[in-house]
Backbone bond lengths (Angstrom), bond angles and torsions (degrees), N, CA, C in turn:
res aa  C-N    CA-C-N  psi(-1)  N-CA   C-N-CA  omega(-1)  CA-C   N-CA-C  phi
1 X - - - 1.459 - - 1.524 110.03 -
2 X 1.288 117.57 124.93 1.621 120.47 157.73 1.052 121.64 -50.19
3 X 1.363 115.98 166.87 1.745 138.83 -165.80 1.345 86.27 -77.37
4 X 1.658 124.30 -56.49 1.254 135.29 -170.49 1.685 118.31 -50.09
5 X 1.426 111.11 -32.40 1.075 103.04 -167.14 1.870 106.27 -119.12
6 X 1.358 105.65 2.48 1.463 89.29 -178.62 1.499 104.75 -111.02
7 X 1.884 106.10 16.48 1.809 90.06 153.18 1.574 123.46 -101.82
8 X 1.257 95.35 40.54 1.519 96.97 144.13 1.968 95.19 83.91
9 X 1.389 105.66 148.13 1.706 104.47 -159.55 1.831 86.83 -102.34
10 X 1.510 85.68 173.40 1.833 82.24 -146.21 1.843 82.01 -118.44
11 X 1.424 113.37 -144.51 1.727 111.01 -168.57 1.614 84.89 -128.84
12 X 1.251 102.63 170.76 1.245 114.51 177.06 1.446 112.01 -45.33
13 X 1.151 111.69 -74.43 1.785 128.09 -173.73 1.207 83.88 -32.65
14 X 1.349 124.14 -77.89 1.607 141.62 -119.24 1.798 71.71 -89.14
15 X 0.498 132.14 -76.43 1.970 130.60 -172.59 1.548 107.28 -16.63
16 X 1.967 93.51 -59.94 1.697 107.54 -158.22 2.074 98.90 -69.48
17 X 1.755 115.08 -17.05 1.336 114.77 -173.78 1.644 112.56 -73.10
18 X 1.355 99.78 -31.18 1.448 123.17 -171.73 1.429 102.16 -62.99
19 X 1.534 104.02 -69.95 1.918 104.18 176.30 1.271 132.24 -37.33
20 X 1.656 96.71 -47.88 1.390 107.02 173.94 2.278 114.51 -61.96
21 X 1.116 104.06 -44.79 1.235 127.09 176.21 1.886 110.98 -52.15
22 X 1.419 103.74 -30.12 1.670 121.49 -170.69 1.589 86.98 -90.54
23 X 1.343 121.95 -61.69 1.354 119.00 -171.48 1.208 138.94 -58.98
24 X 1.303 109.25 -18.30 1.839 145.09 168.33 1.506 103.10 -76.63
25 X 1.399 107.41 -49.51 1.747 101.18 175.06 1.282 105.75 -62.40
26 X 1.566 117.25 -55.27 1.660 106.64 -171.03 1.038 119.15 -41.02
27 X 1.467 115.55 -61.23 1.319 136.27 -174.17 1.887 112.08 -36.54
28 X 1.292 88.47 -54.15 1.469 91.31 -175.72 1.633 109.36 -74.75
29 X 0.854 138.43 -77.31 1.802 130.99 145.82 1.659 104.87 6.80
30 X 1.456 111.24 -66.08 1.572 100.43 -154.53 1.651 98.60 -76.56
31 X 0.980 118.48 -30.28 1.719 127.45 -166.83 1.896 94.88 -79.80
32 X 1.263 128.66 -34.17 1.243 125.53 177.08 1.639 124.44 -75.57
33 X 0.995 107.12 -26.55 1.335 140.14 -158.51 1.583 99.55 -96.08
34 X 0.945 110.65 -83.44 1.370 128.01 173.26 1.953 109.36 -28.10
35 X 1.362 109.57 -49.57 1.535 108.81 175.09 1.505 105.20 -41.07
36 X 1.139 139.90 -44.37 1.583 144.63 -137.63 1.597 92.93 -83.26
37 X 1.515 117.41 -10.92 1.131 115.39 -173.44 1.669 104.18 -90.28
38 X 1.237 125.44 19.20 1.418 139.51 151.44 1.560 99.94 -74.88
39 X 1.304 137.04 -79.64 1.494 129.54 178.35 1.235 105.20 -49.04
40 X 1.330 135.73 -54.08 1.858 100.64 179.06 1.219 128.70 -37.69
41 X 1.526 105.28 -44.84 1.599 110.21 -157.48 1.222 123.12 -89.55
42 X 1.903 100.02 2.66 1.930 118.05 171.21 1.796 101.36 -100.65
43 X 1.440 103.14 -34.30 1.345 104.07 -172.21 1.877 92.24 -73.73
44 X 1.099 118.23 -32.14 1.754 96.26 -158.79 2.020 95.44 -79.30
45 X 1.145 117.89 -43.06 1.149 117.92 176.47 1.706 115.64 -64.93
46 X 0.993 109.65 -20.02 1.583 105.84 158.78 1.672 117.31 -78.40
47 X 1.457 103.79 -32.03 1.112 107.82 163.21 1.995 126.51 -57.77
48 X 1.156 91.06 3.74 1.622 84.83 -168.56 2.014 104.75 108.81
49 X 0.983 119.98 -38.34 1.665 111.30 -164.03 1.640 94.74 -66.55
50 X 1.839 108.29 151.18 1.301 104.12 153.67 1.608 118.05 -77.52
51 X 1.478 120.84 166.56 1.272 112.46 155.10 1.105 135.96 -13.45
52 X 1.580 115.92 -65.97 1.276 125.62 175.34 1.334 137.27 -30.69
53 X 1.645 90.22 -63.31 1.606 123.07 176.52 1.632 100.06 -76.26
54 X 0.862 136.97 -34.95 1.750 125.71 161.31 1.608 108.43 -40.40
55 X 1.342 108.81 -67.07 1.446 127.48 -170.23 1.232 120.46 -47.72
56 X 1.674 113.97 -49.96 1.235 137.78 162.26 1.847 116.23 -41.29
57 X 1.392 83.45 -56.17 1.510 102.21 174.81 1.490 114.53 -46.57
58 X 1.352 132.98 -81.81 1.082 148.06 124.55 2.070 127.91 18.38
59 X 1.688 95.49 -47.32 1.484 98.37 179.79 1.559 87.46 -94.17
60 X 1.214 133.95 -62.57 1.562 139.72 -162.50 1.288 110.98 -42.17
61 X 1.487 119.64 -68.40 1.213 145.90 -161.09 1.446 117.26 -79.42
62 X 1.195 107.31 -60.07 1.492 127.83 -179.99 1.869 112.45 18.46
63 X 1.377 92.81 76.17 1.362 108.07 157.49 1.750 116.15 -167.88
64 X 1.320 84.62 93.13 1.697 113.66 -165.07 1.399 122.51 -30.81
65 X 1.850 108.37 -33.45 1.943 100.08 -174.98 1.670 88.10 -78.00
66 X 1.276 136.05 -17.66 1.947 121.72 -163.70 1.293 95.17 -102.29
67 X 1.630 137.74 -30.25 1.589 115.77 144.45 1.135 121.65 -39.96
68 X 1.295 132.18 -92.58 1.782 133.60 174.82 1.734 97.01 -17.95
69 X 1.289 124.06 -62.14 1.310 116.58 -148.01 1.640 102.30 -76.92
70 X 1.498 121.87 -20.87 1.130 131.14 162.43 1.604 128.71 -56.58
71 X 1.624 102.91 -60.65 1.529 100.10 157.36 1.288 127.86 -80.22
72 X 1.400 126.04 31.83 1.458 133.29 -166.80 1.566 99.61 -108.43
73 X 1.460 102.54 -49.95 1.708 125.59 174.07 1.922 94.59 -51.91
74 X 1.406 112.65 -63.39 1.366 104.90 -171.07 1.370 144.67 -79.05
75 X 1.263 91.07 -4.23 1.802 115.70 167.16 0.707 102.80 -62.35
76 X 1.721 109.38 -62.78 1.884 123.02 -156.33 1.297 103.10 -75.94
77 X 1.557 133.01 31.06 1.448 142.30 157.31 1.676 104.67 83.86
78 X 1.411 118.98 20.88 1.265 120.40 173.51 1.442 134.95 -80.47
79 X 1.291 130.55 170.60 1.700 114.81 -170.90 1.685 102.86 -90.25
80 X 1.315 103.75 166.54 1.449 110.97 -174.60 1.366 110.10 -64.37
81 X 1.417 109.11 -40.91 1.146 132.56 -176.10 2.114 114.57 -54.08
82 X 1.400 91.63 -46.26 1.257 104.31 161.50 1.490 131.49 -66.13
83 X 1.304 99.78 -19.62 1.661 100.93 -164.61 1.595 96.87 -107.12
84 X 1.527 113.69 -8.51 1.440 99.85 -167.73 1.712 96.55 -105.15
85 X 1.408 117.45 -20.39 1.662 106.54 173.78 1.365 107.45 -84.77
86 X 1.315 132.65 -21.18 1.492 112.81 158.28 1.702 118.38 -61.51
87 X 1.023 101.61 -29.42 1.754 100.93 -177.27 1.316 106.39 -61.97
88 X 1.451 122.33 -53.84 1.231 135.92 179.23 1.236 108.10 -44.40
89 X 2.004 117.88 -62.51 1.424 104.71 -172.69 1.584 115.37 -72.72
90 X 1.294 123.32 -11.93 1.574 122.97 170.60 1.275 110.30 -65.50
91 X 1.458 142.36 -23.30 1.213 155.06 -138.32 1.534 105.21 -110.20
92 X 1.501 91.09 -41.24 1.524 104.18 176.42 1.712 135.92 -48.62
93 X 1.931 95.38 -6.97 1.322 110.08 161.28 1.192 136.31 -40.47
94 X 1.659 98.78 -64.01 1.461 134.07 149.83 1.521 126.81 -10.58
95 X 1.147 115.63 -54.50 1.455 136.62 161.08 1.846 103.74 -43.50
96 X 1.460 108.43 -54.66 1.611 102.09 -154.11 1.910 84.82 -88.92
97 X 1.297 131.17 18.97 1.547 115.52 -167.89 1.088 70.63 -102.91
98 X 1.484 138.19 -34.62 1.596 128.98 -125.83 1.292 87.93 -84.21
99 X 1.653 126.75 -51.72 1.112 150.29 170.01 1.500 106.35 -18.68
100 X 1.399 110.71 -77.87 1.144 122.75 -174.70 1.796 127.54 -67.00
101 X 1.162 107.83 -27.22 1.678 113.80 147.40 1.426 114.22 -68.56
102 X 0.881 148.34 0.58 1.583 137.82 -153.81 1.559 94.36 -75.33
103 X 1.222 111.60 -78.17 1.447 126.34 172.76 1.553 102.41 -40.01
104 X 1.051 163.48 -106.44 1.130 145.53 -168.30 1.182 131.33 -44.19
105 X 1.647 144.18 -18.89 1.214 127.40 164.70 1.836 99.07 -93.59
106 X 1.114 139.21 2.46 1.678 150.04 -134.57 1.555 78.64 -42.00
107 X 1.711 114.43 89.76 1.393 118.07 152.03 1.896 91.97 -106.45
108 X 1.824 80.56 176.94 1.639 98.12 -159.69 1.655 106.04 -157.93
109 X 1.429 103.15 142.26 1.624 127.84 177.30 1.511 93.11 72.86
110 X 1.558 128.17 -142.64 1.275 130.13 178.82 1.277 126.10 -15.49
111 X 1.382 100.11 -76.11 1.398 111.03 -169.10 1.647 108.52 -41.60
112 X 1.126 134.03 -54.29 1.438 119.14 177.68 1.015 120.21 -44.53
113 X 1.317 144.79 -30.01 1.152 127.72 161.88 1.702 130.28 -75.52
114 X 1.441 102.97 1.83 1.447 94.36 159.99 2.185 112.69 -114.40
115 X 1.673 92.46 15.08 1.272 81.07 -168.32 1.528 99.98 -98.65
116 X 1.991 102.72 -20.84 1.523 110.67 -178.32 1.920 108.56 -76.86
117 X 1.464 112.38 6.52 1.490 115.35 157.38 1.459 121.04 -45.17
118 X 1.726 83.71 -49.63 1.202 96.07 -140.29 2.337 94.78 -97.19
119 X 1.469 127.47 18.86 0.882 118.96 -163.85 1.234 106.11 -97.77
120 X 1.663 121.49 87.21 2.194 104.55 -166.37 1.940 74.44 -122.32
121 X 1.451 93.97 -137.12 1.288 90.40 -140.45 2.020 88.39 -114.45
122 X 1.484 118.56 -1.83 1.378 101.47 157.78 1.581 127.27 -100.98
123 X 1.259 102.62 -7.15 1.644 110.23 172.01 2.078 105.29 -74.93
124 X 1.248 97.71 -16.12 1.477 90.87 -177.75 1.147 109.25 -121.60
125 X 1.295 134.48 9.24 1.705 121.31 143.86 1.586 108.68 -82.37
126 X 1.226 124.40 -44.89 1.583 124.99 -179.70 1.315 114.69 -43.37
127 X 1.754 111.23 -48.08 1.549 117.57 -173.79 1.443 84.26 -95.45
128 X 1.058 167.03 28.64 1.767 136.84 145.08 1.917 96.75 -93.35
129 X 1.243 97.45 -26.60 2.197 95.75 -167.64 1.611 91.14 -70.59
130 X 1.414 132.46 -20.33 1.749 124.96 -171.90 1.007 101.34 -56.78
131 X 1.297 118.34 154.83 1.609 138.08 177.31 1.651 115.28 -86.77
132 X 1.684 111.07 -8.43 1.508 106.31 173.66 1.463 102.24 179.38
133 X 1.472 127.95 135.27 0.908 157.56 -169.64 1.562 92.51 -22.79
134 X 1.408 117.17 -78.73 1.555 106.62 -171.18 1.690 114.66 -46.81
135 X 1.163 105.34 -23.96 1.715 88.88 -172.75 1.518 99.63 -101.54
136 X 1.593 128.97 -3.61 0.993 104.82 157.08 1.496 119.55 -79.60
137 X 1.642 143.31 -26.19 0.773 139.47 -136.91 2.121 85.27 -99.97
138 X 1.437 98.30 -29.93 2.001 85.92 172.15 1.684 118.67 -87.12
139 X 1.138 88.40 -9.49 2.130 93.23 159.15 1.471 108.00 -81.74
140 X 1.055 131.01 -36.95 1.484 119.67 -172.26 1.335 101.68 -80.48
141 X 1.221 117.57 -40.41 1.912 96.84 179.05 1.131 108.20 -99.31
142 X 1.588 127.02 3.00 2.014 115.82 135.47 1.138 131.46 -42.48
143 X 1.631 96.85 -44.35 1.748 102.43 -172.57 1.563 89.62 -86.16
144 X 1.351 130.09 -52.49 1.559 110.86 -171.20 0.942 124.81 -23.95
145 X 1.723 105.69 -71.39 1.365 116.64 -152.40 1.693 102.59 -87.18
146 X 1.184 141.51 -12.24 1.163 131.20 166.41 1.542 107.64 -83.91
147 X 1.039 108.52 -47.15 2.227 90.72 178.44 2.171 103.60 -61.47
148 X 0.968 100.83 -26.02 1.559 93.43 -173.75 1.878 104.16 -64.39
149 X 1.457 103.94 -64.60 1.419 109.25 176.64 1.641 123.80 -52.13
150 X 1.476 88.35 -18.44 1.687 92.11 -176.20 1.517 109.59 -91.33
151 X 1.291 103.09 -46.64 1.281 104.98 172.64 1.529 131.24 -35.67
152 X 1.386 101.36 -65.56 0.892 129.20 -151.09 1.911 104.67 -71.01
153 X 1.955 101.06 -38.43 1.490 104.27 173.44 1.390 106.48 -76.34
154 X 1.138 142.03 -12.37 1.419 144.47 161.61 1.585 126.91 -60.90
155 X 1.710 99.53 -41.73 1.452 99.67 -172.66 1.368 105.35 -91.92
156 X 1.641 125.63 -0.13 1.304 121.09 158.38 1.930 106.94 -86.21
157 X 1.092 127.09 -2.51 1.725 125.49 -179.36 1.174 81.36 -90.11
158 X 1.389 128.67 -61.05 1.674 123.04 -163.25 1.401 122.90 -30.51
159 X 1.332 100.83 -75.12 1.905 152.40 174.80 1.613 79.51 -49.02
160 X 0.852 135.95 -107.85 1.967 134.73 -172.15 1.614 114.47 -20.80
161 X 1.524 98.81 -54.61 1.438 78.56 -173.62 1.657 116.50 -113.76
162 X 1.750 113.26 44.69 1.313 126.76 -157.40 1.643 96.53 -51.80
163 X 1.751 111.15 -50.89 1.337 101.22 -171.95 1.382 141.31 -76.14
164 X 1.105 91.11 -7.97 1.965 109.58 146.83 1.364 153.11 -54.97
165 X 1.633 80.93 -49.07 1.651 113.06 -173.78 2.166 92.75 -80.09
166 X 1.397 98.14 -35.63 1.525 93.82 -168.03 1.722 118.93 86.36
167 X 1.267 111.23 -134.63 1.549 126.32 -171.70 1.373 93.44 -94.83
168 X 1.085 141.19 114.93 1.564 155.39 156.57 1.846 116.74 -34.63
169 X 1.288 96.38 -34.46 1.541 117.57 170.00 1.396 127.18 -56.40
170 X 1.902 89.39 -41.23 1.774 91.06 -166.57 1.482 90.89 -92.55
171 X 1.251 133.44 5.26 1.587 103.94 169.90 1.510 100.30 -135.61
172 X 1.421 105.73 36.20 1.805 111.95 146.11 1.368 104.93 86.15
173 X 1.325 136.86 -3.20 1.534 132.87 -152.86 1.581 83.28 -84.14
174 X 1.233 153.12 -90.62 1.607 140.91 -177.64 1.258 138.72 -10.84
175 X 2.147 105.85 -2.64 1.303 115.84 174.67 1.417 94.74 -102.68
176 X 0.796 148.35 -17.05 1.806 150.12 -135.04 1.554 87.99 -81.79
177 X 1.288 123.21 -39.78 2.068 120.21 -159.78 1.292 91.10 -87.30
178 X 1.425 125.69 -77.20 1.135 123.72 -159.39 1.673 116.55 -54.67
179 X 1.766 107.05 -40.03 1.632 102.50 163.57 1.791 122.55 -49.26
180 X 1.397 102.03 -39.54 1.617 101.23 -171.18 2.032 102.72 -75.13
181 X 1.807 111.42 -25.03 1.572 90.19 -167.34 1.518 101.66 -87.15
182 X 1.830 110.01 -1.67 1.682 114.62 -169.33 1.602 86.79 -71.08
183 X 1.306 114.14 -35.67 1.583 106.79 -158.78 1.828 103.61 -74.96
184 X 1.441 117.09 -17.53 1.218 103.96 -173.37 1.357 114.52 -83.79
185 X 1.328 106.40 -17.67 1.798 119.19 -171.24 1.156 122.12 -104.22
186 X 1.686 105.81 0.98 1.306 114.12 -167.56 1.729 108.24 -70.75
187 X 1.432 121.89 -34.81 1.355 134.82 155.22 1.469 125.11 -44.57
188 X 0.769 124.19 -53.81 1.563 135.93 150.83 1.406 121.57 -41.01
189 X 1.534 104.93 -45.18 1.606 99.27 176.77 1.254 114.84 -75.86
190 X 1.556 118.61 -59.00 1.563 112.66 156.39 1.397 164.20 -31.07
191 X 2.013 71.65 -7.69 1.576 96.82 -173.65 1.600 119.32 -95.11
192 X 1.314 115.88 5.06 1.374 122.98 178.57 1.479 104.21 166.89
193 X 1.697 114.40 163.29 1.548 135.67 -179.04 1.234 96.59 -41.96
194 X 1.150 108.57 -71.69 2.183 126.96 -150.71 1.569 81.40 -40.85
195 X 1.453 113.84 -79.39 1.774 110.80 -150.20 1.198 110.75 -61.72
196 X 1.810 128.59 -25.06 1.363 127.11 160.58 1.797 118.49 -51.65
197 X 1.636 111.12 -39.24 1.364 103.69 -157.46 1.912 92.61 -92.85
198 X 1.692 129.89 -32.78 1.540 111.17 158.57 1.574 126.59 -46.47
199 X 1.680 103.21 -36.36 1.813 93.62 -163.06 1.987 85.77 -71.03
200 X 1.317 125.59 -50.83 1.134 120.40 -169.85 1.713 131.95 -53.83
201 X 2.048 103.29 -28.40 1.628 112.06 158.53 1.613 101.47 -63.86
202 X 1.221 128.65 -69.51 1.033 138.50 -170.34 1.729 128.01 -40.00
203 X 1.447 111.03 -24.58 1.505 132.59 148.38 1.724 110.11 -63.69
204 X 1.244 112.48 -63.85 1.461 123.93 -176.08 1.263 105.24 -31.41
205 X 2.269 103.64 -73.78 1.422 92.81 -168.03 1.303 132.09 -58.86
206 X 1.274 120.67 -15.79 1.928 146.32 -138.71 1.817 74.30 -87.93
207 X 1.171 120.12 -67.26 2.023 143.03 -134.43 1.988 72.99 -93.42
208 X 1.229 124.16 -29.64 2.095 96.79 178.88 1.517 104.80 -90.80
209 X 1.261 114.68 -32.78 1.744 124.48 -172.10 1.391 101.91 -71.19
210 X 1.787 124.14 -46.80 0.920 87.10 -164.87 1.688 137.08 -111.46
211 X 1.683 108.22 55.84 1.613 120.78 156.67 1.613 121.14 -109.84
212 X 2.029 94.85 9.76 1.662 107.38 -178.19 1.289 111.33 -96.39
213 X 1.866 102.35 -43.40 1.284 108.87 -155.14 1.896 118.17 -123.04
214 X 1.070 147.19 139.53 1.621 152.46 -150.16 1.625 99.12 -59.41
215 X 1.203 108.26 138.29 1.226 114.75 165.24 1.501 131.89 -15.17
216 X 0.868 152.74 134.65 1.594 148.55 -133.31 1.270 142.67 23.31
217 X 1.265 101.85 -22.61 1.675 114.58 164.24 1.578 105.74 -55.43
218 X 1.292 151.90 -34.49 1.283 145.74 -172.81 1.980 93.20 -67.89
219 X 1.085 111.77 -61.05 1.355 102.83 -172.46 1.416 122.47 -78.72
220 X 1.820 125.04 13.19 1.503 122.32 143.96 1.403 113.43 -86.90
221 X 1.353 123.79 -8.39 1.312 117.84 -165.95 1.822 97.68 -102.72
222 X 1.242 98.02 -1.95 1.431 98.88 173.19 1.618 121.72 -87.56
223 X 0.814 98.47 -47.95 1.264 121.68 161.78 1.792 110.88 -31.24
224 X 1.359 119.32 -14.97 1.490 120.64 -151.62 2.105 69.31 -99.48
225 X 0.822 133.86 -36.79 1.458 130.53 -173.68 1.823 100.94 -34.43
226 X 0.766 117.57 -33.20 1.398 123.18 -145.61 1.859 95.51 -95.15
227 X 1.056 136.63 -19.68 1.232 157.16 -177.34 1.868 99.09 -44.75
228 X 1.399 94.34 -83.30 1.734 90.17 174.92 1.215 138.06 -28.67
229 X 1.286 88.99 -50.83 1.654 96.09 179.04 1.762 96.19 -73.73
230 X 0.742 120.14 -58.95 1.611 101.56 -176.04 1.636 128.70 -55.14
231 X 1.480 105.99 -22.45 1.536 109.29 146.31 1.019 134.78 -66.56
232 X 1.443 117.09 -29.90 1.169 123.83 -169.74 1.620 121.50 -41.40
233 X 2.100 93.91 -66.86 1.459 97.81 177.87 1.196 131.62 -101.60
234 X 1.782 112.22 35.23 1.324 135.21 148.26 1.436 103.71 -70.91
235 X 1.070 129.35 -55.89 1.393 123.44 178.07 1.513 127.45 -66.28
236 X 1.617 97.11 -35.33 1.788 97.40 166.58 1.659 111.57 -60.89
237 X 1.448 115.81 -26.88 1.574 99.89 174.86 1.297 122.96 -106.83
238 X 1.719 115.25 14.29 1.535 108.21 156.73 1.164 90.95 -82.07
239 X 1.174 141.13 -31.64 1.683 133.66 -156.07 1.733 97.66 -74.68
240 X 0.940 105.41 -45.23 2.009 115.79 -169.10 1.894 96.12 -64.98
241 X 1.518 120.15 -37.80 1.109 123.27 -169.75 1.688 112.62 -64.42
242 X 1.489 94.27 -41.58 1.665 129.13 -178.41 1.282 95.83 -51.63
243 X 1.644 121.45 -68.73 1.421 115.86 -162.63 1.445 118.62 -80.53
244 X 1.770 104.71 -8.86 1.617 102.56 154.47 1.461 144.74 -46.54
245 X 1.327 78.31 -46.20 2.031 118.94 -179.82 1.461 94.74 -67.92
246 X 1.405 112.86 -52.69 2.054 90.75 -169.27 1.709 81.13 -94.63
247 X 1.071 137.29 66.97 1.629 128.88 155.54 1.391 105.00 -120.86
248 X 1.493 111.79 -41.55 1.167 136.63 -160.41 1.426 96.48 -86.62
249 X 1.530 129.91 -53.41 1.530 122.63 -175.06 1.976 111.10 -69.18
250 X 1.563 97.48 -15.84 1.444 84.68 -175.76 1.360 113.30 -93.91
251 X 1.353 117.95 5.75 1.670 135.68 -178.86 1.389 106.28 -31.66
C-alpha cells in the first residue's frame, strides 16, 4: 500500500480542498523550477551545443541534473559518448520514481508514455507529500506540465541569448532548482536521523569525488549514500518474517 493511499480517503469538500491545495504546490514548484532552465540553455551553449541541440536536449530528455551532468562532461573537454552514458545512468533514478507512482497515477496504453516524460525528481516529491491519491495525482501533472512548458521556453531564452546573459552563476539562475527541491525535502530531513545522516553521506561523497572524478560522475556516486537506508528495512522484514516462522512453528 502507498503513503498516498493508506491515509485514509477523505470527503468530497475535504478531497476537492486537497486537489486544489496539490495543484497550487505544483504550480508553484513547476513555475520556480522551471526558470533554472535559463542557465541550462546559456550553460549548454557555452558548453559548445548550438541552440537547437540545447532545445532538443531539453524537449527529449528533460531531466535537468543528466542535462547539466551531460554538458558538464562536454565542456570539461569530454566525449559525447562519455557525457551521454553518465546522463543515462543518473537518469536511471527515474525508473525507481516511475515504480513508485505506478499505483497512484495507474494510467495505461499511451498515456504512459507521455506521463513517464514527465517522471524526474520534482513531480515525485510534490505527489508523494499529498495527503491522498486524488490530490496527489493533480500535483504531479501540476508540477509536470508546468516545469516541462517552463523549462523548455526558458532553455530556448537561455541558449539565444547565452552571450548576454553571460555565466549563469554570476547572476544566481543555477540556485533556483536545487533551492526549490531543498525546500521540498527540507521536512523530511528534519524529520529524523536516517534522512539527516544520507543527505549528509551524500554531500561527503559528491565534495571527495568531485576534484578526482569528470563532471557528473561525483553526483551518481552520490547517490550510492542512499543504499543503507534502503537496505535497511529490507532486512527489518526478513527479520519480522523470521520471527514469524519460529512463532508459528512454536504454536
Amino acid at each position: 500500500m502507498t503513503t498516498v493511499q493508506a491515509r485514509g480517503a477523505a470527503g468530497p469538500p475535504e478531497e476537492r480542498a486537497q486537489v486544489r491545495a496539490g495543484v497550487r504546490d505544483g504550480l508553484g514548484v513547476g513555475l520556480t523550477v522551471g526558470v533554472s532552465g535559463l542557465a541550462f540553455g546559456a550553460s549548454a551553449v557555452t558548453a559548445g551545443l548550438s541552440v537547437a541541440q540545447a532545445c532538443a536536449l531539453s524537449l527529449l530528455a528533460f531531466t535537468g541534473a543528466s542535462q547539466f551532468a551531460l554538458i558538464g562532461v562536454i565542456g570539461a573537454g569530454g566525449g559525447l559518448a562519455a557525457g551521454a552514458l553518465g546522463a543515462v545512468l543518473l537518469s536511471g533514478r527515474n525508473a525507481l520514481y516511475g515504480l513508485r507512482l505506478a499505483g497512484t497515477l495507474r494510467v495505461r496504453g499511451w498515456r504512459r508514455l507521455l506521463t513517464a516524460q514527465v517522471v524526474i525528481d520534482e513531480t515525485t516529491a510534490v505527489a508523494t507529500a499529498q495527503p491522498s491519491r486524488a490530490a496527489a495525482r493533480a500535483a504531479f501533472y501540476a508540477t509536470g506540465i508546468s516545469i516541462f512548458v517552463t523549462w523548455n521556453v526558458t532553455t530556448l531564452l537561455g541558449a539565444a541569448g547565452a552571450a548576454r546573459l553571460g555565466d549563469p552563476e554570476a547572476v544566481g539562475l543555477d540556485v533556483l532548482g536545487p533551492a526549490a527541491f531543498l525546500a521540498l525535502l527540507w521536512p523530511r530531513l528534519t524529520a529524523g536521523r536516517a534522512e539527516v545522516a544520507v543527505a549528509v553521506a551524500a554531500a561527503v561523497i559528491a565534495l571527495v569525488a568531485t576534484p578526482l572524478l569528470p563532471p557528473g560522475v561525483p553526483v551518481m556516486l552520490a547517490a550510492l549514500a542512499v543504499l543503507p537506508a534502503l537496505l535497511r528495512p529490507a532486512a527489518r522484514r526478513a527479520g519480522a518474517g523470521d520471527g514469524d516462522e519460529d512463532g508459528e512453528a512454536g504454536a
